[in-house]
C-alpha positions as CSV (number, residue, x, y, z in Angstrom):
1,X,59.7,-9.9,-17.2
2,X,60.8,-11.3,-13.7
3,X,60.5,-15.2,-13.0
4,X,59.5,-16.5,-10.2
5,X,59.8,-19.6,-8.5
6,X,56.8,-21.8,-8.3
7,X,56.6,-22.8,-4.7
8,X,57.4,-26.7,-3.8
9,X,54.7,-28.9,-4.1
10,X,56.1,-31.1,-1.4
11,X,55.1,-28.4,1.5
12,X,51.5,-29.6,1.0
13,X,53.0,-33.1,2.3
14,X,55.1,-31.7,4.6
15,X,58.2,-31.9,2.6
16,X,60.2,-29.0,3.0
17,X,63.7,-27.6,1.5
18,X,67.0,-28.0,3.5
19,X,67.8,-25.0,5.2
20,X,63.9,-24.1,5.7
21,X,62.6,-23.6,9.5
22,X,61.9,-27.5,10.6
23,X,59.8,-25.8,13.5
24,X,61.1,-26.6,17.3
25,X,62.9,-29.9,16.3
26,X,66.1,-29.6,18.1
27,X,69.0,-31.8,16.6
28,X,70.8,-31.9,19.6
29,X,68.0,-33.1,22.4
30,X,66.3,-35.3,19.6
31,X,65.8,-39.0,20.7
32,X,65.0,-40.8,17.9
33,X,64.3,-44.2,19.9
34,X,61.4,-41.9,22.4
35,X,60.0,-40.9,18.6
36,X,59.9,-43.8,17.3
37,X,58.1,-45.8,20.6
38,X,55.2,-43.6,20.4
39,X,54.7,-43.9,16.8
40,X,50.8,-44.7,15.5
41,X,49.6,-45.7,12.7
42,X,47.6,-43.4,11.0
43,X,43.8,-44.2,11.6
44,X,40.1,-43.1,9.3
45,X,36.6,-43.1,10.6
46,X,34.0,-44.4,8.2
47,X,30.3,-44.4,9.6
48,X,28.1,-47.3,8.2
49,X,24.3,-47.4,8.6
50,X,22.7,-51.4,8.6
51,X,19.7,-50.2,7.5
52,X,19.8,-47.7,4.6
53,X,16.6,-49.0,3.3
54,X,15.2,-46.0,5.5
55,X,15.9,-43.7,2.8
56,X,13.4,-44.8,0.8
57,X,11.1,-44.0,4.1
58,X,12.5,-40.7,4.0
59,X,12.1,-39.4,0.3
60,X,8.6,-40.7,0.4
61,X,7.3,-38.5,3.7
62,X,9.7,-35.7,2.7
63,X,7.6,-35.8,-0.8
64,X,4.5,-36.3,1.9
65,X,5.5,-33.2,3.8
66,X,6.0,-30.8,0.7
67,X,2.4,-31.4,-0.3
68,X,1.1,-31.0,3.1
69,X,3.0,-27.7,4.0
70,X,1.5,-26.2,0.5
71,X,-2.1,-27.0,1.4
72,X,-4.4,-24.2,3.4
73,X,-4.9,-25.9,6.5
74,X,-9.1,-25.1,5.9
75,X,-8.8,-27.2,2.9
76,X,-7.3,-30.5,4.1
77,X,-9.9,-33.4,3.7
78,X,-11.2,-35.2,6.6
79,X,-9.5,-38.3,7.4
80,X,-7.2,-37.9,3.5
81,X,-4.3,-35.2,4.4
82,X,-2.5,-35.4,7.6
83,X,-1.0,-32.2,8.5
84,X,2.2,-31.1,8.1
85,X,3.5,-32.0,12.0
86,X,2.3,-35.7,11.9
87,X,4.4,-35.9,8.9
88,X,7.0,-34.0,10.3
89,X,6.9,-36.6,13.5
90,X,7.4,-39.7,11.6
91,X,10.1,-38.1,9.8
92,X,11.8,-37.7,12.9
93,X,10.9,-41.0,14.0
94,X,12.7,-42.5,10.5
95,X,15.3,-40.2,10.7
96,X,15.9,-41.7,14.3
97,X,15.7,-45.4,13.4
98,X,18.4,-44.3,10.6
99,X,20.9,-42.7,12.6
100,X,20.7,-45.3,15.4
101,X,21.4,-48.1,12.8
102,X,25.4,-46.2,12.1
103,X,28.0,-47.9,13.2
104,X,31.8,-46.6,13.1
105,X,34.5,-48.3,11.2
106,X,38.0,-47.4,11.8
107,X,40.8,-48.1,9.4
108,X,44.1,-48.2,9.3
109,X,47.2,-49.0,6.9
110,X,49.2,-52.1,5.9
111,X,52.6,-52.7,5.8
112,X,54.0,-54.4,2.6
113,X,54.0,-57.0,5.0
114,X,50.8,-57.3,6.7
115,X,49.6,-56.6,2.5
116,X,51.4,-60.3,1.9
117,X,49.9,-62.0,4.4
118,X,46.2,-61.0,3.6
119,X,47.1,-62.0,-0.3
120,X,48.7,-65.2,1.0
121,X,45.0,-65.7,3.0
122,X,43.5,-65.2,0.0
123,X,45.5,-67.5,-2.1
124,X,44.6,-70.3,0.5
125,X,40.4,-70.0,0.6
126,X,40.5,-69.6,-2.9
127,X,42.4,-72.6,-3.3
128,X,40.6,-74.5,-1.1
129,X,37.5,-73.8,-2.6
130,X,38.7,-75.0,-5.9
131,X,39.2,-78.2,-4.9
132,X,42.6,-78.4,-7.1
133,X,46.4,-78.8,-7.2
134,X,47.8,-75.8,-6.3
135,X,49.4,-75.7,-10.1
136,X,45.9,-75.8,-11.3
137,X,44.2,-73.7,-8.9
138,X,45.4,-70.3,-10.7
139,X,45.1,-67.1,-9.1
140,X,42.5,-65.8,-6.3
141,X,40.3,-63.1,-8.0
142,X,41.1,-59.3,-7.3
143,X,38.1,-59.3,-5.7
144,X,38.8,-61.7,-3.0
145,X,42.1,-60.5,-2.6
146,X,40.0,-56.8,-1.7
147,X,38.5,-58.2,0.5
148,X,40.8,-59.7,2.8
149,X,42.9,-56.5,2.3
150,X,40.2,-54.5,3.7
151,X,39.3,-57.2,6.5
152,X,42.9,-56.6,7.5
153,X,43.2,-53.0,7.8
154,X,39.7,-52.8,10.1
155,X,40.7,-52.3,13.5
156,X,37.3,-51.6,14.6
157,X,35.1,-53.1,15.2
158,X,36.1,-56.4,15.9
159,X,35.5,-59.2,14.1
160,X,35.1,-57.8,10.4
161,X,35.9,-61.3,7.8
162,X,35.8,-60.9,3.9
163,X,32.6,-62.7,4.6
164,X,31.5,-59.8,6.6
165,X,32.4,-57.5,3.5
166,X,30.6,-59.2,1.2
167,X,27.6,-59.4,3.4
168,X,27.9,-55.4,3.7
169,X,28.8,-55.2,-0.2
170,X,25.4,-57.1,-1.1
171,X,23.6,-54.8,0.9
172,X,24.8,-51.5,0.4
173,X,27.7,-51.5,-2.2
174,X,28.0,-47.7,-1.9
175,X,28.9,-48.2,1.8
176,X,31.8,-50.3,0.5
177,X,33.3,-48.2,-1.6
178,X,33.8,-45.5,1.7
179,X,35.9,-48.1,3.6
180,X,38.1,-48.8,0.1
181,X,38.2,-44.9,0.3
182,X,39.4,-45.0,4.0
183,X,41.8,-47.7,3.3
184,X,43.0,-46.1,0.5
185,X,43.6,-43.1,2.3
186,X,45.9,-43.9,5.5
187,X,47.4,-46.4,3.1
188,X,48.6,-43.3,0.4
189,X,48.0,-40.4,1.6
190,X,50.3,-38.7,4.0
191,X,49.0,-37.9,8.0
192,X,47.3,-34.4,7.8
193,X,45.0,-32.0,9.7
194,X,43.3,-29.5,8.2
195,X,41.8,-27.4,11.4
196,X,42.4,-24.1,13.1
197,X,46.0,-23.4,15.1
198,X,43.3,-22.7,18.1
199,X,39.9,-22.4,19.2
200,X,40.6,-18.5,19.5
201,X,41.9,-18.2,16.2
202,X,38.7,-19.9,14.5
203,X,36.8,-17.7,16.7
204,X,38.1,-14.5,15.3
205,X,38.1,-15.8,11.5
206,X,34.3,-16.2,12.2
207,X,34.1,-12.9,13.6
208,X,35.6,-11.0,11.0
209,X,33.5,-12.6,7.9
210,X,30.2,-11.3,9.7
């Protein structure tokens, strides 16, 4: 039997062996400082919705609309079934009203640093709001610390507080967990796109699975 070399994990993160093709990098015309001064910090998208209540809208007319579409039009009742396209309208109209409500949150990673400072923030409204020494004030919750974490890495839009968060988090905890997904994300996860090396090439992959 012939063995064979699993392949390196690390090429999924972009980690590659010495003496494999780096790509066009050229050692010799390589300026570091030029590299380094247009360095960004890695940023996700999270789309929020204020008013997810609407959903509730939604599953009830889409429950509406199922029962209308399976009754013969010559046997609705007067005035008791609407037809299937006044349903369909004012799910639309929902529909609308939900997707106007999104709003886009960006977020980015901390530095161990910037990490610090939101703890230290922490540390200081907790303690404040306990109303003792610092020796017997104890520790801010996880929680809190979360919180201004989060606040932190939001870039957009402006203005997001841990109050903000916990406004959003009594309201929609799901939508919560997205951004801590986000966060956790660009904070962990290596930079990585996942797309098509051009518009052509996707183009003929379509083509050929037809």
């Amino acid at each position: 039997m012939t063995e064979t070399t699993p392949p390196s994990s690390g090429s999924a993160f972009g980690i590659i062996d010495p003496g494999q093709d780096a790509g066009p990098l050229n050692p010799a015309t390589f300026n570091i400082a030029e590299w380094v001064a247009g360095l960004r910090p890695a940023l996700r998208a999270v789309k929020l919705y204020q008013r997810p209540d609407l959903m509730q809208d939604v599953d009830r007319l889409r429950a509406e609309l199922r029962v209308a579409e399976a009754i013969p039009h010559g046997d609705r009742a007067l005035g008791d079934d609407r037809p299937p396209s006044v349903v369909e309208q004012e799910l639309f109209d929902v529909a609308q009203r939900f997707e106007a409500s999104a709003a886009w949150f960006v977020v980015r990673g901390l530095s161990d640093t910037a990490r610090d400072v939101a703890v230290e923030q922490a540390k200081a409204v907790h303690l404040a709001a306990s109303g003792k020494p610092t020796a017997d004030a104890g520790e801010p919750s996880d929680l809190l610390v979360t919180r201004h974490t989060l606040a932190a890495a939001i870039t957009e839009p402006a203005g997001v507080t841990p109050a903000v968060l916990e406004a959003i988090e009594e309201a929609s905890p799901a939508q919560i967990k997205l951004l801590l997904t986000a966060y956790g994300m660009v904070a962990n996860q290596a930079p990585r796109v996942d797309v098509p090396s051009s518009p052509a090439s996707s183009a003929q992959q379509r083509g050929r699975g037809r």
